[in-house]
N, C-alpha and C positions, 0 to 999 in steps of 0.2 A: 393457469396463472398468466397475466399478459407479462412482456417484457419488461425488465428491469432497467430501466433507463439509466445509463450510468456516466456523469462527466468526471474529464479527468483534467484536474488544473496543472500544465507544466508551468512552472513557474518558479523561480528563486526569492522573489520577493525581495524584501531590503536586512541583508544577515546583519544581527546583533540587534534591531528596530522591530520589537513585536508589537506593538500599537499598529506600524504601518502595516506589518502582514496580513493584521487581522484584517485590514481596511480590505485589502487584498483579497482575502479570502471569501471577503462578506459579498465586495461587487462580484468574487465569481459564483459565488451560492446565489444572487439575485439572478443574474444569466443563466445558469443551470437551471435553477427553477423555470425560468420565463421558455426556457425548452422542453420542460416537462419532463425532466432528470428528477428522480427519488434517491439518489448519490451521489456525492462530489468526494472526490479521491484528491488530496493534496500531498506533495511530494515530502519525503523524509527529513526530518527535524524543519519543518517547513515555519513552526511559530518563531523559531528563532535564525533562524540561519543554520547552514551547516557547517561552515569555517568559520567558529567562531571562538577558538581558540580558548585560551585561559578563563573567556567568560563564561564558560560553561559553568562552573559553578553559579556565579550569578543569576544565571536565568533560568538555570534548572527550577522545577517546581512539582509537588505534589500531584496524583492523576486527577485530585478533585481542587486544583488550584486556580488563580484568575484565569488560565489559558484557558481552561476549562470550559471555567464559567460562560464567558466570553464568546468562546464556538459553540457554548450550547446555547446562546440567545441566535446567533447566526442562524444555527441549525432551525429552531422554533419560528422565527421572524418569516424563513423562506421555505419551511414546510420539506425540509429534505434534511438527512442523514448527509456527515459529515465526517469523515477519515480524514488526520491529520497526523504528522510528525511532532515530536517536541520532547527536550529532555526530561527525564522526569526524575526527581528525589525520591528517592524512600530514607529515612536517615541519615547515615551517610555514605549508603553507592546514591549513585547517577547512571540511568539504563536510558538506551537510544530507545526510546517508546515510540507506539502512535495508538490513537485512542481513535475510535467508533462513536460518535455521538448521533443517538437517532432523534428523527424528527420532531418527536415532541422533549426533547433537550437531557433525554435520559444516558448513560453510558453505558453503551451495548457490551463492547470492550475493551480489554489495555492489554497491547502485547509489549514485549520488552524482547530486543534485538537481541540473538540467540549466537549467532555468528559476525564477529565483531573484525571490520576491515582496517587492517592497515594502523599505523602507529598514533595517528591522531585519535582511531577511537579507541585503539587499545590502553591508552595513559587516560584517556578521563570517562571512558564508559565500564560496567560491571556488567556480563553477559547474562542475559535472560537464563531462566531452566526449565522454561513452559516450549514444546515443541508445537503445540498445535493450541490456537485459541481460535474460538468460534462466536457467530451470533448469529440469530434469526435475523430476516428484513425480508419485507413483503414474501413469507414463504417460501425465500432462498434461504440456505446455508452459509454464510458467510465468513472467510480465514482468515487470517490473517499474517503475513509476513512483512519483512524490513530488508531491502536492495540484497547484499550477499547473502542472505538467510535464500534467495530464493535458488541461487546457484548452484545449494547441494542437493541433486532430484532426492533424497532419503527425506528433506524437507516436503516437499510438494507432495510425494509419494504419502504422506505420514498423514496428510491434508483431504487427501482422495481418499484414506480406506478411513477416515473420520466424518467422508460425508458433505466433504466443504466442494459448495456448484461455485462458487466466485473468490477466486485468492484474491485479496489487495495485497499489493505491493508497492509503497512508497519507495522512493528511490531516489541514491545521488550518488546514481552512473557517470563516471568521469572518464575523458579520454586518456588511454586508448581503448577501453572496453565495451566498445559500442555494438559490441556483437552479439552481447548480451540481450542487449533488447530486438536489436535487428534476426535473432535470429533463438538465442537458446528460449526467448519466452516463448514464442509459438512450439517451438518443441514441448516446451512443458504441460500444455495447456493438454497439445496433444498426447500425450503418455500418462498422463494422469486421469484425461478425460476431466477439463473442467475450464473455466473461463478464469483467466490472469489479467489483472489490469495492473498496468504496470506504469507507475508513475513516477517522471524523474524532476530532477532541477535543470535548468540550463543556463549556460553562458560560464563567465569565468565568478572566480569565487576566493579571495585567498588563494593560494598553490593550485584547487583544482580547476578544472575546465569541464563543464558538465555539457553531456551531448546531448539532449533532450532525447527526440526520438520517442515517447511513451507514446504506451499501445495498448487496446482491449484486444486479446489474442481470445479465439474459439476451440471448443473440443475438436475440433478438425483441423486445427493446426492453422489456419488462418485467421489474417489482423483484420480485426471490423470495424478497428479505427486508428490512425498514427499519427501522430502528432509531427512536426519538422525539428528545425534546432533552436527557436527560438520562444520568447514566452508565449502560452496559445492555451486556448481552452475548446477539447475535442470530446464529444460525444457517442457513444456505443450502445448499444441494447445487447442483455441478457437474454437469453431468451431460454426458457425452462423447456417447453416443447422440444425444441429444437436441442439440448442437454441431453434428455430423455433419449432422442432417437439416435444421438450419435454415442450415448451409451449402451445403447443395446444392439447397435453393428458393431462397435472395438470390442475387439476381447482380451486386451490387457489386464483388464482387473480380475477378469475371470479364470484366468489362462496363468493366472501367476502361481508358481510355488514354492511357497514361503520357508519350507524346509530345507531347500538348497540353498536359503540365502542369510543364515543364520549365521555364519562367519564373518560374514561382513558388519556385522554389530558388534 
């Protein structure tokens, strides 16, 4: 299988204005494509903002709602899959989502944020109870995660023996935690053996302060692309070959055992 071309949009875009994001979203799917990217990864609650306070109910919306609808013409228009953040309704919870939409405008899939940071999403978000969601794309295995969900290895780890070659990870990494991307995703990538693409917001935001920094980190523990601190659109390759051989020198997955580690669950 050739490389999996993957862009990743750091960007904040304009919080509580989802018309403008989508606008945003759409010119970075046209440049992705025009690069020859089959994925654009955009950062957590990206349709709406992240600070956005009491609106949340407001803009919250169903997984097959206008946002939806909307990225899956994006997605069709420029011929590439499309990961995105945005609140989503079921009734009445509201769960920090991001949905999968593949290239010809179908919904690969919908994760719901498992591991819920700090007080502002603790009062208006309801935590996921799916540990691991997946989907095909070009022949990869593809995970999915949301910013803190990725910080507990039991996550990542749950993702590796399910088979996932590419974690996404939307994300709004905020100072002082910049160490997270600078340093624990390539750990992860490496221990689980698989490629993280880790995408944040940056700039200021309401109270937070987002440090960009998003990275495509390698099963060898090495970033094969990073973004700076400011808005940017960075491009990475997947490479399956290359997954393959650096699976079968690590012997973490092989070498594990499982029955000593039963108390910690």
């Amino acid at each position: 299988m050739p490389p999996l071309r993957t862009a990743l949009l750091q960007s904040s875009g304009r919080p509580g204005a989802v018309a403008e994001n989508l606008k945003v979203l759409d010119e970075a799917a046209a440049r992705a494509a025009t690069s020859g990217a089959r994925l654009l990864v955009a950062p957590e609650l990206f349709l709406t903002g992240y600070a956005i306070g009491d609106a949340v109910p407001e803009l919250a919306e169903p997984v097959d709602g206008p946002g939806a609808q909307a990225v899956a013409e994006i997605a069709v228009r420029h011929g590439l899959a499309v990961l995105y953040g945005y609140p989503e309704r079921d009734g009445e919870r509201i769960f920090n989502a991001s949905q999968l939409i593949g290239p010809d405008g179908a919904s690969l899939a919908n994760y719901r944020k498992t591991h819920l940071f700090g007080c502002f999403e603790q009062e208006w978000f309801t935590p996921g109870e799916r540990a691991v969601v997946q989907a095909d794309l070009d022949g990869l295995r593809i995970g999915l995660l949301i910013c803190y969900d990725v910080e507990f290895p039991e996550n990542v780890r749950a993702h590796a023996l399910a088979g996932t070659d590419l974690l996404l990870v939307p994300t709004a990494q905020m100072h002082p935690f910049q160490f997270v991307a600078e340093s624990v995703i390539p750990v992860r990538a490496f221990e689980s053996q698989m490629y993280v693409a880790y995408v944040n917001r940056t700039g200021p935001e309401g109270e937070f302060e987002f440090v960009g920094l998003s990275c495509l980190a390698g099963p060898d523990g090495t970033v094969r692309t990073r973004a700076g601190r400011g808005e940017e659109l960075v491009i990475g390759e997947v490479d399956p070959e290359f997954l393959a051989a650096s699976r079968a020198a690590n012997p973490y997955l092989n070498d594990r055992r499982p029955g000593l580690y039963g108390s910690l669950a």
